[in-house]
MIGUTOR-994341 format. One record per residue: residue in one letter; x, y, z negated of N, C-alpha, C, O in turn. Coordinates in Angstrom, 2 decimals. Layout:
N
+---+---------+---------+---------+---------+---------+---------+---------+---------+---------+---------+---------+---------+
! r !    n.px !    n.py !    n.pz !   ca.px !   ca.py !   ca.pz !    c.px !    c.py !    c.pz !    o.px !    o.py !    o.pz !
+---+---------+---------+---------+---------+---------+---------+---------+---------+---------+---------+---------+---------+
! a !       X !       Y !       Z !       X !       Y !       Z !       X !       Y !       Z !       X !       Y !       Z !
...
+---+---------+---------+---------+---------+---------+---------+---------+---------+---------+---------+---------+---------+
# end
This chain:
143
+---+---------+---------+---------+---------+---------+---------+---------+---------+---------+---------+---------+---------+
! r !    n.px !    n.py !    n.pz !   ca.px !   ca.py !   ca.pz !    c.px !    c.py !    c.pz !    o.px !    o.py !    o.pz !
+---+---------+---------+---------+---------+---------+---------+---------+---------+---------+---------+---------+---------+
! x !  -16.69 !   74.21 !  -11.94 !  -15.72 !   73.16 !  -11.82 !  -16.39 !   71.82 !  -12.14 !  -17.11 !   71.52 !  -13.09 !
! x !  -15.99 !   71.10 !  -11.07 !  -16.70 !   69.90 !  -11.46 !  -15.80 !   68.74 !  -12.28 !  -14.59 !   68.79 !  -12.04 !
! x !  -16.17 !   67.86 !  -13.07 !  -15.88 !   66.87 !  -13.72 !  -15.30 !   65.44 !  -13.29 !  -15.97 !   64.41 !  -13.22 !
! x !  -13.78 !   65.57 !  -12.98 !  -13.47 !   64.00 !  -11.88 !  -13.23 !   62.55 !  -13.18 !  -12.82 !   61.46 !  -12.77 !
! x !  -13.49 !   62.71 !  -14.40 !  -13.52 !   61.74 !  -15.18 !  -14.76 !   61.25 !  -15.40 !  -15.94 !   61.60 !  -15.55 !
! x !  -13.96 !   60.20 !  -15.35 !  -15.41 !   58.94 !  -16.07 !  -16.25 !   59.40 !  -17.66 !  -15.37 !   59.09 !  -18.46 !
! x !  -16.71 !   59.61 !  -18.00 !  -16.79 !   60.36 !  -19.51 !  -17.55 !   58.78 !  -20.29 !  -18.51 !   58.20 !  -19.78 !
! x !  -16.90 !   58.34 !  -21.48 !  -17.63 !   57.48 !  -22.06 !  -18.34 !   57.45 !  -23.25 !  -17.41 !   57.65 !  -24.04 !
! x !  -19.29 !   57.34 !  -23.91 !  -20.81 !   57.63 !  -25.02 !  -20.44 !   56.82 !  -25.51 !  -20.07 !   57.07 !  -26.65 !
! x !  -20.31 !   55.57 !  -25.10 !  -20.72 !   54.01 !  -26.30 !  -19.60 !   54.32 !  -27.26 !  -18.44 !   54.65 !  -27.04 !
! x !  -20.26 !   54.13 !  -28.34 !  -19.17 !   53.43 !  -29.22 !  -17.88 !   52.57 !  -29.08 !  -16.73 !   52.98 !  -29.26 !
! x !  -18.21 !   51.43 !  -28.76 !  -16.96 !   50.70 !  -28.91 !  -16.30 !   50.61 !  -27.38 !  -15.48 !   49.75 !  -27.09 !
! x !  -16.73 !   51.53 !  -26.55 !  -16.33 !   51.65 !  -25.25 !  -15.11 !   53.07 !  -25.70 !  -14.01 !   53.09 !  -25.13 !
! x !  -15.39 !   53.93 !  -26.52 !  -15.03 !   54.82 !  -26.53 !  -13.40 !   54.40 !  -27.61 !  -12.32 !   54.98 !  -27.71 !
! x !  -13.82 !   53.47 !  -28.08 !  -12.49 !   52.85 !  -29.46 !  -11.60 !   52.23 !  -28.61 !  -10.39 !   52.42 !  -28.72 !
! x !  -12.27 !   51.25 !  -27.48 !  -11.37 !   49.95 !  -26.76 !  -11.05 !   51.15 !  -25.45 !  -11.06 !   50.71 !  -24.30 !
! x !  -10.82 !   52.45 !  -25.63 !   -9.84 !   53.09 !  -24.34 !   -9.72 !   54.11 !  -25.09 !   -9.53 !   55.07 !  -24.35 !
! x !   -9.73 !   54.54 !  -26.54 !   -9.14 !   55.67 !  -27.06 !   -7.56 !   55.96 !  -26.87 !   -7.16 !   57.13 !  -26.85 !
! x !   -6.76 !   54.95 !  -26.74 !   -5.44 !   55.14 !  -26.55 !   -4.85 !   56.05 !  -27.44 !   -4.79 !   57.25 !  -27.21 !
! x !   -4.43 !   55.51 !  -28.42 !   -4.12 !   56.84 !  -29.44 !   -2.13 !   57.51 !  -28.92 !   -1.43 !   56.54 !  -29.19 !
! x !   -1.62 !   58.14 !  -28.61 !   -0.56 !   58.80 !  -28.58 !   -0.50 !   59.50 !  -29.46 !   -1.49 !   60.10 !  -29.87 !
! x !    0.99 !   59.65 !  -30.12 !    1.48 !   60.63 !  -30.56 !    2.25 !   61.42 !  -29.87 !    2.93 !   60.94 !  -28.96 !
! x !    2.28 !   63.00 !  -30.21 !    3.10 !   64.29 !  -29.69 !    4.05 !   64.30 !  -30.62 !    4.03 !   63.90 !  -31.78 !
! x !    5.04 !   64.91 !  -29.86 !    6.68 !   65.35 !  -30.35 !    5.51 !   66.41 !  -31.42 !    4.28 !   66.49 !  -31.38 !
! x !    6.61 !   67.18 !  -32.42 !    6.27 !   68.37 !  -33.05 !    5.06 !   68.28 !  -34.05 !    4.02 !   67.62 !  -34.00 !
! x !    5.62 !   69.31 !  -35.14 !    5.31 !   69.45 !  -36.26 !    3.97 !   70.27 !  -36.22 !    3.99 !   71.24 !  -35.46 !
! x !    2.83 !   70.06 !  -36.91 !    2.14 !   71.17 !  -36.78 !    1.22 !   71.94 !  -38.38 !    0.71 !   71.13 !  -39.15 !
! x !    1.17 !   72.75 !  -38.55 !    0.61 !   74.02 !  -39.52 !   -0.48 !   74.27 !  -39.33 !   -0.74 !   74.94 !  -38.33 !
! x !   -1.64 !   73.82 !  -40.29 !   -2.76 !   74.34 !  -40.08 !   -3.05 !   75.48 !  -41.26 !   -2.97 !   75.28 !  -42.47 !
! x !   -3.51 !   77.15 !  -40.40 !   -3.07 !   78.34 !  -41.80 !   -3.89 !   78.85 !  -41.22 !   -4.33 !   78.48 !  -40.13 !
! x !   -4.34 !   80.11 !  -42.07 !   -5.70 !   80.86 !  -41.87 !   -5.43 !   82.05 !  -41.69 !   -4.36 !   82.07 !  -42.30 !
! x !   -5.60 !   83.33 !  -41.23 !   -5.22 !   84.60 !  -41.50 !   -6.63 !   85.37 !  -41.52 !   -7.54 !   84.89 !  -40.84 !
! x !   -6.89 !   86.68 !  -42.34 !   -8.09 !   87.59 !  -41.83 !   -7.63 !   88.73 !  -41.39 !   -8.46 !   89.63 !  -41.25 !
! x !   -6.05 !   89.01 !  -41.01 !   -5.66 !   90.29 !  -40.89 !   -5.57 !   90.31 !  -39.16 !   -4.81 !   89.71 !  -38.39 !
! x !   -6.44 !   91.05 !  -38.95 !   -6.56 !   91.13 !  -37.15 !   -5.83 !   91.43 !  -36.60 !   -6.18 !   91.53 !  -35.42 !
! x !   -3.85 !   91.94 !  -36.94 !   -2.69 !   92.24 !  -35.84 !   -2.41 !   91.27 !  -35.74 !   -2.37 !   90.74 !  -34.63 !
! x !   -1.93 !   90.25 !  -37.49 !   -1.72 !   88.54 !  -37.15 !   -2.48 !   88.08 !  -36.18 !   -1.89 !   87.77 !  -35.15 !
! x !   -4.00 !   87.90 !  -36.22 !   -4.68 !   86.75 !  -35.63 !   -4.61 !   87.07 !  -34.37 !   -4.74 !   86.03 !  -33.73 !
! x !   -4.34 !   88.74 !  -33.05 !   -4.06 !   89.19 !  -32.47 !   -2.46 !   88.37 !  -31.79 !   -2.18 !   87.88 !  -30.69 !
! x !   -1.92 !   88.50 !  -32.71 !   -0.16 !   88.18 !  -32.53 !   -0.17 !   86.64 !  -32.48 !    0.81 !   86.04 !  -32.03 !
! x !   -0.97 !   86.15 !  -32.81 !   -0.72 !   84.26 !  -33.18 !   -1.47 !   83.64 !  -32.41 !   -1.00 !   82.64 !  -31.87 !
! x !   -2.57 !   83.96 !  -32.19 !   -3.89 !   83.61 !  -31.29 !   -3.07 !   82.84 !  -29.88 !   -3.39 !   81.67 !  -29.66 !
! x !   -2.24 !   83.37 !  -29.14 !   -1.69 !   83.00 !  -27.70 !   -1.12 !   82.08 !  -28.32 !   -1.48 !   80.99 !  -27.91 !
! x !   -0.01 !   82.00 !  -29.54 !    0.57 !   80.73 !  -29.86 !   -0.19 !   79.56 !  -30.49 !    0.32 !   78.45 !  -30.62 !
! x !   -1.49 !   79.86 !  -30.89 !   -1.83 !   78.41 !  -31.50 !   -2.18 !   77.67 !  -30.43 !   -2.40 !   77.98 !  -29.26 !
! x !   -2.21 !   76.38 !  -31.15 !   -2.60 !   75.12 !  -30.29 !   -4.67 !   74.82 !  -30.07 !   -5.32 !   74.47 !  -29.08 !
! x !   -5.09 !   75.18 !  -31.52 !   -6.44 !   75.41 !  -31.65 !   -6.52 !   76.78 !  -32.38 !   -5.53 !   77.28 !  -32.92 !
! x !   -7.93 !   77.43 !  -32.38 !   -8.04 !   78.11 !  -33.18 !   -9.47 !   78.20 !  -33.46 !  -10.16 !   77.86 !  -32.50 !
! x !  -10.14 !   78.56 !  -34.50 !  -11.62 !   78.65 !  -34.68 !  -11.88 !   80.25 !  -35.79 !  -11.13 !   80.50 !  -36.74 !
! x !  -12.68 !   80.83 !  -35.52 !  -13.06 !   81.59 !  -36.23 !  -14.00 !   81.10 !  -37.31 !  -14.84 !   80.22 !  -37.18 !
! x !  -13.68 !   81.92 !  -38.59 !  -14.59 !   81.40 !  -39.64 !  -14.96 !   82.18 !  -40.30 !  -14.87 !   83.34 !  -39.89 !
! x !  -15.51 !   81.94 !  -41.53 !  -15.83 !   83.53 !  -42.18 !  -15.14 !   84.09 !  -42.80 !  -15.31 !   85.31 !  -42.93 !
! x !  -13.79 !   83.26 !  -43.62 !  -12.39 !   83.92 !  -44.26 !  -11.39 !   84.33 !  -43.31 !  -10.30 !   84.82 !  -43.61 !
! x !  -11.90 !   84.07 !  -41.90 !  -10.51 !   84.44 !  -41.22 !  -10.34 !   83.68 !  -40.18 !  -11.18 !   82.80 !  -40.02 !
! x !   -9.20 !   83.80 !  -39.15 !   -9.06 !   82.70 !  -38.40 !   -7.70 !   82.15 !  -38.46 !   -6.53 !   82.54 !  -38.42 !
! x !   -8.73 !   80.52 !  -38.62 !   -8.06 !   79.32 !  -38.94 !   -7.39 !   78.96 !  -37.57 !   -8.01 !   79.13 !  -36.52 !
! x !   -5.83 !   78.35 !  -37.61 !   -5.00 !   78.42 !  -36.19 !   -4.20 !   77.46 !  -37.02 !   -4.15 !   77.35 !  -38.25 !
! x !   -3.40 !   76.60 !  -35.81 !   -2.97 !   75.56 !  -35.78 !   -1.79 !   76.18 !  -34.90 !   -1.79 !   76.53 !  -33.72 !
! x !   -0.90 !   76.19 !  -35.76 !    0.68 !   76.25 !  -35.24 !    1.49 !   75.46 !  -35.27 !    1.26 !   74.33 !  -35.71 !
! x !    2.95 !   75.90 !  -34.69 !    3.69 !   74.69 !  -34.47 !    4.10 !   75.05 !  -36.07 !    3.68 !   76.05 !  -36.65 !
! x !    5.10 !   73.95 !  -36.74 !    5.74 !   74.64 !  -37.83 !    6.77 !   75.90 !  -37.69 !    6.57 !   76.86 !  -38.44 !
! x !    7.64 !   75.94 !  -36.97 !    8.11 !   76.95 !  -36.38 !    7.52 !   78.01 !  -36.45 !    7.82 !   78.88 !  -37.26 !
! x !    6.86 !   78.08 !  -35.84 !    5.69 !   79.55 !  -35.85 !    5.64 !   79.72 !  -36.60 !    6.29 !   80.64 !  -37.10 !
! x !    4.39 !   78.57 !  -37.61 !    4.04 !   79.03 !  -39.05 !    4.90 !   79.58 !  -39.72 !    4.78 !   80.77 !  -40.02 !
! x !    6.23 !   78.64 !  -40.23 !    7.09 !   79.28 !  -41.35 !    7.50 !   80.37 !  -40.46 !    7.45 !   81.43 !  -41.09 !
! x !    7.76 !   80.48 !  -39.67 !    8.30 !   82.34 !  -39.14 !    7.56 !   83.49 !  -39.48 !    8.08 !   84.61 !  -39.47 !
! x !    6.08 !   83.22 !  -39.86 !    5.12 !   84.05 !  -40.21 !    4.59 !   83.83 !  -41.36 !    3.44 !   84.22 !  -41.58 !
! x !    5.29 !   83.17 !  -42.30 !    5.40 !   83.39 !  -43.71 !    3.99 !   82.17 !  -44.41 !    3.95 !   82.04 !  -45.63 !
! x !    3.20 !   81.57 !  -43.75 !    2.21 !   80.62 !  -43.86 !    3.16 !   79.59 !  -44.40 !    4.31 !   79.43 !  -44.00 !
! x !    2.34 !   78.66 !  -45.73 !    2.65 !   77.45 !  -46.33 !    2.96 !   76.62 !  -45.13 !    2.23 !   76.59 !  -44.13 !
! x !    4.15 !   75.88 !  -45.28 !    4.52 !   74.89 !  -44.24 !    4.52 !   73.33 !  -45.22 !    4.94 !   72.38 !  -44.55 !
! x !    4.17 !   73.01 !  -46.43 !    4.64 !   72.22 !  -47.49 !    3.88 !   70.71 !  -46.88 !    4.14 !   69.55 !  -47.20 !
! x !    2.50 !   71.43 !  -45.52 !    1.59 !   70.21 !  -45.73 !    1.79 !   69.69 !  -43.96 !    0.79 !   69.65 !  -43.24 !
! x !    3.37 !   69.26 !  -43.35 !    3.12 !   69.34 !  -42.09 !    2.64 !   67.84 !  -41.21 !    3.02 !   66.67 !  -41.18 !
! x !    1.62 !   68.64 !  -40.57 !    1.06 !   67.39 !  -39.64 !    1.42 !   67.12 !  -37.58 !    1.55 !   67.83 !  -36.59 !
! x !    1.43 !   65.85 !  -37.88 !    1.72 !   65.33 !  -36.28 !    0.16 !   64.85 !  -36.11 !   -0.69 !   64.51 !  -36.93 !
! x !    0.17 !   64.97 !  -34.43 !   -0.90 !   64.99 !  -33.90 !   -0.73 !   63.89 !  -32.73 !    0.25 !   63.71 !  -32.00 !
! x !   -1.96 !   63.20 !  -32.76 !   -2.21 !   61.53 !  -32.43 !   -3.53 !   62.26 !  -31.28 !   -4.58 !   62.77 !  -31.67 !
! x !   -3.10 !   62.12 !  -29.88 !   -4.01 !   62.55 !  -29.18 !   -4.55 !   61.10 !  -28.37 !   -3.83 !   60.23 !  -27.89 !
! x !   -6.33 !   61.16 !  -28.39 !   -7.15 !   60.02 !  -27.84 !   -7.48 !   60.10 !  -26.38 !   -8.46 !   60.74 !  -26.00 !
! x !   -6.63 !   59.42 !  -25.51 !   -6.49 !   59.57 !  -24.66 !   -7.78 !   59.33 !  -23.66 !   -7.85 !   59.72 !  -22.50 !
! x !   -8.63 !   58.68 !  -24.29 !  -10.23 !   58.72 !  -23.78 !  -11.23 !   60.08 !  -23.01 !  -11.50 !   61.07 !  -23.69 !
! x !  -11.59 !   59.99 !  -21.95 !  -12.90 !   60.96 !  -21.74 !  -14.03 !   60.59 !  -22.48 !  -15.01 !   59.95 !  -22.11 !
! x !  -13.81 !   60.99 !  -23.37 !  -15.30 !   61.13 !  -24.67 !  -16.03 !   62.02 !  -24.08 !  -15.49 !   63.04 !  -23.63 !
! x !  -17.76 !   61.76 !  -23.92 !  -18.29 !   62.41 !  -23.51 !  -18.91 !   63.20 !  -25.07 !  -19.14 !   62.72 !  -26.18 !
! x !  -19.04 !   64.58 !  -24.53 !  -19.36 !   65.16 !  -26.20 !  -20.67 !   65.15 !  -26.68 !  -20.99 !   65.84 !  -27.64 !
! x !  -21.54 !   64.32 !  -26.01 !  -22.39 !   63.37 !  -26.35 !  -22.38 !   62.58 !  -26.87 !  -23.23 !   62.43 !  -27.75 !
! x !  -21.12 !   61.35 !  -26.54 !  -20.90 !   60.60 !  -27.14 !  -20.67 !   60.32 !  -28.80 !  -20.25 !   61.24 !  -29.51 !
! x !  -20.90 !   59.32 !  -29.22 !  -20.96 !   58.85 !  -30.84 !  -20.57 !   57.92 !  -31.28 !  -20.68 !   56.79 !  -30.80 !
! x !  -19.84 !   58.36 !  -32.70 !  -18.97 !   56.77 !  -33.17 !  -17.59 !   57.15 !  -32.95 !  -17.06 !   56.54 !  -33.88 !
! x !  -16.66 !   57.76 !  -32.34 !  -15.41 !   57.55 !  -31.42 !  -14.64 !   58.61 !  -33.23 !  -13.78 !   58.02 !  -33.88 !
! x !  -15.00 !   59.68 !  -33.60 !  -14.83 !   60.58 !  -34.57 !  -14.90 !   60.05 !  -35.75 !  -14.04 !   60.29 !  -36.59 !
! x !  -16.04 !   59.17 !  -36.02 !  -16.55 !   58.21 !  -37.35 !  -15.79 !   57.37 !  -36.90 !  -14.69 !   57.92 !  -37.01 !
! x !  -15.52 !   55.90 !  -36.23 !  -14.37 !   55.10 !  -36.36 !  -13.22 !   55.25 !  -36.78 !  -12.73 !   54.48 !  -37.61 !
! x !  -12.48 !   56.45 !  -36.17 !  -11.04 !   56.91 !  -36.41 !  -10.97 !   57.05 !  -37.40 !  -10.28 !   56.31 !  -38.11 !
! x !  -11.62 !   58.01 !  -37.83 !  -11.74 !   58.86 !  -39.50 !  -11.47 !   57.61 !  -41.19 !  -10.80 !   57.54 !  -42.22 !
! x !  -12.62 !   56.81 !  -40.39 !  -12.99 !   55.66 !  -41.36 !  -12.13 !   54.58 !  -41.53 !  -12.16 !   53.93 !  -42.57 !
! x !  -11.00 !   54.18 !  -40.20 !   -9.92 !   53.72 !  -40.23 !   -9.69 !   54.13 !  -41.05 !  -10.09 !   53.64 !  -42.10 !
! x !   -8.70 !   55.56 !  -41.02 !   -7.88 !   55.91 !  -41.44 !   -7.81 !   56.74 !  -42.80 !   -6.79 !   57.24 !  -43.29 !
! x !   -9.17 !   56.76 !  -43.32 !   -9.53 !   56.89 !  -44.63 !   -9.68 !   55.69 !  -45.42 !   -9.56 !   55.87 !  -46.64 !
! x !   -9.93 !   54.33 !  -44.98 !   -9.47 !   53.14 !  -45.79 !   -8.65 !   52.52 !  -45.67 !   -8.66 !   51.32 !  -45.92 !
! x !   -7.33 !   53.40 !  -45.08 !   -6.29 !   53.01 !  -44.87 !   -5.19 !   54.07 !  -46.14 !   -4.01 !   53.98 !  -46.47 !
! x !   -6.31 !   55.02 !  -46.56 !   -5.42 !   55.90 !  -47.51 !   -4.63 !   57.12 !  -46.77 !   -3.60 !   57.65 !  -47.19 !
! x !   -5.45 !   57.53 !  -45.37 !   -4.36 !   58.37 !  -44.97 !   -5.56 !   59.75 !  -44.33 !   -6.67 !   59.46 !  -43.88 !
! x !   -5.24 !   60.66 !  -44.38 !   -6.20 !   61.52 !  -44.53 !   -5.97 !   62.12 !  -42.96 !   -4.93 !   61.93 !  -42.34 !
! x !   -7.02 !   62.81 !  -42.49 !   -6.72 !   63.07 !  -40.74 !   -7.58 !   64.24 !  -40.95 !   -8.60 !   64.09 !  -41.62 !
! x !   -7.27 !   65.47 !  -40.41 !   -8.03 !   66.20 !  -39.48 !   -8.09 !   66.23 !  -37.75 !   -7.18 !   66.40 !  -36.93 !
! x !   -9.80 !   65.95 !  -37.55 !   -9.91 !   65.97 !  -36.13 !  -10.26 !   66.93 !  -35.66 !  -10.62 !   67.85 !  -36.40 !
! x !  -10.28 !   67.09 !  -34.06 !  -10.28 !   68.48 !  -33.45 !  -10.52 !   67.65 !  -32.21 !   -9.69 !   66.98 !  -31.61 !
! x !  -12.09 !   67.86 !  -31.86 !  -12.68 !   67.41 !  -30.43 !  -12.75 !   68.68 !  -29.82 !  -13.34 !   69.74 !  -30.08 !
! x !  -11.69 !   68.13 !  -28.61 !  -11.65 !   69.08 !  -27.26 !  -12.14 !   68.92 !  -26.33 !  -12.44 !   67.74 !  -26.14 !
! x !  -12.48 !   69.88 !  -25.28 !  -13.03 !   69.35 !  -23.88 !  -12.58 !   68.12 !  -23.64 !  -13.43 !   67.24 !  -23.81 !
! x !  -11.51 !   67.76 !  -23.28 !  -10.68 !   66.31 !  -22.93 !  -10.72 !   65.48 !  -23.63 !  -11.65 !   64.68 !  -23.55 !
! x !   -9.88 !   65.35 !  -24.47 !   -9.79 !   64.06 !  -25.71 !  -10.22 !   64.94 !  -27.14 !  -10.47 !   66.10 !  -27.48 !
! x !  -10.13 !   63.72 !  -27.65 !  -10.10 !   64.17 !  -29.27 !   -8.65 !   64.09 !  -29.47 !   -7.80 !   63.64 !  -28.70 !
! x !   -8.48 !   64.64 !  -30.71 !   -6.96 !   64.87 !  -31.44 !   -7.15 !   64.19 !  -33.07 !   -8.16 !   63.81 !  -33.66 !
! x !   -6.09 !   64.23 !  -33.38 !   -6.21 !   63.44 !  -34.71 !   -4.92 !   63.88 !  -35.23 !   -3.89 !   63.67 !  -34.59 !
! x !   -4.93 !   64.72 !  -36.79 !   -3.76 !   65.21 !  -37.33 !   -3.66 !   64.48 !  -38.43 !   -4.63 !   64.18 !  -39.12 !
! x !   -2.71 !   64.21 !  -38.62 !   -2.06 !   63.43 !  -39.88 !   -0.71 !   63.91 !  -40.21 !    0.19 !   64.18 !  -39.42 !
! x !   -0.72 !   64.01 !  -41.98 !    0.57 !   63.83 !  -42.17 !    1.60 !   63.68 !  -41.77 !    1.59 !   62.51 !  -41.41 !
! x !    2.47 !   64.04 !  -41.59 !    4.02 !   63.38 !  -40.99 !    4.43 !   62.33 !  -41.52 !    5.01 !   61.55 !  -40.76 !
! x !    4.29 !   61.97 !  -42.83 !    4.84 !   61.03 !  -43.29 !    4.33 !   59.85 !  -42.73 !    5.01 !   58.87 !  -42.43 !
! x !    2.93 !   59.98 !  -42.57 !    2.10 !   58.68 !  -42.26 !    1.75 !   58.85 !  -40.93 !    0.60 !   58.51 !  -40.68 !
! x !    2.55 !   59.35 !  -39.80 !    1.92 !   59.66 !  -38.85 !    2.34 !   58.24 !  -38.05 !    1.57 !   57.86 !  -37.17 !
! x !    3.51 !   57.46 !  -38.33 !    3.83 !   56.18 !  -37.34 !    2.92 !   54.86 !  -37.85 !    2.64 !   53.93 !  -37.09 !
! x !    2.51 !   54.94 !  -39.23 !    1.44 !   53.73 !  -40.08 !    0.03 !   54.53 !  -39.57 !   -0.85 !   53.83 !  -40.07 !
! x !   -0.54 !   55.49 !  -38.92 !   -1.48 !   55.99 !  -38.48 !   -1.72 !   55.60 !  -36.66 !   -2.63 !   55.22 !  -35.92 !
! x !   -0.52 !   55.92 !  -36.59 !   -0.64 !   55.34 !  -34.91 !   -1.09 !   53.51 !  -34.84 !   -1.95 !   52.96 !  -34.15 !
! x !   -0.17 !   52.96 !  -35.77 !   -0.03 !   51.44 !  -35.43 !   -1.72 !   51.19 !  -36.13 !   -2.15 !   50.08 !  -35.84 !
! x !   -2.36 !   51.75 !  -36.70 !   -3.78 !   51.18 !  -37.13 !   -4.56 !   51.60 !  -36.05 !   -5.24 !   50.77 !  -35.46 !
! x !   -4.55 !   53.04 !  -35.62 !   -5.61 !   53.45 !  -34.58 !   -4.82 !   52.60 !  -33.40 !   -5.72 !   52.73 !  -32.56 !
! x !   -3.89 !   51.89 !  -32.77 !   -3.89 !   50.88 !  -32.01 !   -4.69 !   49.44 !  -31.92 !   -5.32 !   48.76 !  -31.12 !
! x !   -4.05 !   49.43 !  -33.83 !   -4.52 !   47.68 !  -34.23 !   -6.81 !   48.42 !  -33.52 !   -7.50 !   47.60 !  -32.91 !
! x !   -7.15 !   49.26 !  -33.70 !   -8.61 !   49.20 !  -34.04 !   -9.00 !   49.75 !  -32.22 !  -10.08 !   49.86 !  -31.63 !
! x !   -7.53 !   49.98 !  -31.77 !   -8.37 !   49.79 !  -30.20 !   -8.06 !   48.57 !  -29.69 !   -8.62 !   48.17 !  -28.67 !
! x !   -7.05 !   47.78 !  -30.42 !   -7.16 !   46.15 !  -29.42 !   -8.32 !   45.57 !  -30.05 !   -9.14 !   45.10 !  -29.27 !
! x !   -8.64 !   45.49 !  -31.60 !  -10.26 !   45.32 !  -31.74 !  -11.45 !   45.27 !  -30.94 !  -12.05 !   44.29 !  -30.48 !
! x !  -11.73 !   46.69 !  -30.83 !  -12.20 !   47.26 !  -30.22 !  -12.63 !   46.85 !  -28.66 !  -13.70 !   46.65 !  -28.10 !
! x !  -11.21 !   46.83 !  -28.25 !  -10.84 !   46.04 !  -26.78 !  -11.74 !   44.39 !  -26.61 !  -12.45 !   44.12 !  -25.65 !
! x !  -11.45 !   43.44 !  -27.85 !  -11.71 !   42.31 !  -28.01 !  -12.73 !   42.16 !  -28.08 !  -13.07 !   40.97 !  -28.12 !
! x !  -13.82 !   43.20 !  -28.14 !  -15.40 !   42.97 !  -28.65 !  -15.57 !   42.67 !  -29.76 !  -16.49 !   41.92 !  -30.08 !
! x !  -14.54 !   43.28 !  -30.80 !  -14.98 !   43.13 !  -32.58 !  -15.44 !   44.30 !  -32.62 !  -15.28 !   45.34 !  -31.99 !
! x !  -16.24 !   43.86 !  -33.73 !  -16.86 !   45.56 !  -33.93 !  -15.69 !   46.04 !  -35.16 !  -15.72 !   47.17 !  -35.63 !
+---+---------+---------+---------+---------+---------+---------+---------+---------+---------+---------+---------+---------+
# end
């Protein structure tokens, strides 16, 4: 399959068209090592990675609390609407660094397509409006 996107490397090429969106829905990041769960959940997560305690899966909350996983820590997800090439550098460190001296803590998850960015619920609308404020930056030729 071939590739019909533009894919972008630079740094601040990659900030000034990240386009940050947010998704409807709650999401659960929980671990399991018991192989009927990770079997049974696997089709429903959104990501999943194998690790050495188990596999770590990203559910909706729904899911999660239906399957008995801590729901106490739920995150919305801020997707970068950019073709990051996965070459590319800087686009992962910008966001992060925003939004860690902004006091708000993110897990990312680079996909074929875009990157993703999970945050808190609470802080997920003061998370959007900064990763905006740092793509009109961005946009402007500030570093």
């Amino acid at each position: 399959m071939t590739q019909t996107h533009k894919l972008v490397r630079e740094r601040q090429a990659m900030l000034a068209g990240m386009t940050p969106v947010l998704t409807e829905g709650l999401y659960i990041f929980c671990s399991t090592a018991d192989p009927a769960a990770a079997a049974a959940l696997a089709p429903k997560s959104l990501a999943l990675f194998r690790e050495a305690e188990g596999l770590a899966l990203v559910l909706t909350h729904t899911d999660a609390a239906a399957h008995g996983f801590d729901v106490s820590l739920p995150m919305r997800r801020i997707v970068l609407e950019v073709f990051s090439a996965l070459d590319g550098v800087g686009l992962t460190a910008g966001v992060a660094t925003a939004l860690a001296d902004a006091g708000i803590p993110c897990n990312m998850i680079a996909a074929y397509h875009h990157d993703n960015v999970f945050v808190p619920e609470p802080q997920a609308l003061q998370a959007l409006a900064l990763l905006q404020a740092v793509q009109r930056k961005a946009a402007a030729g500030m570093p």
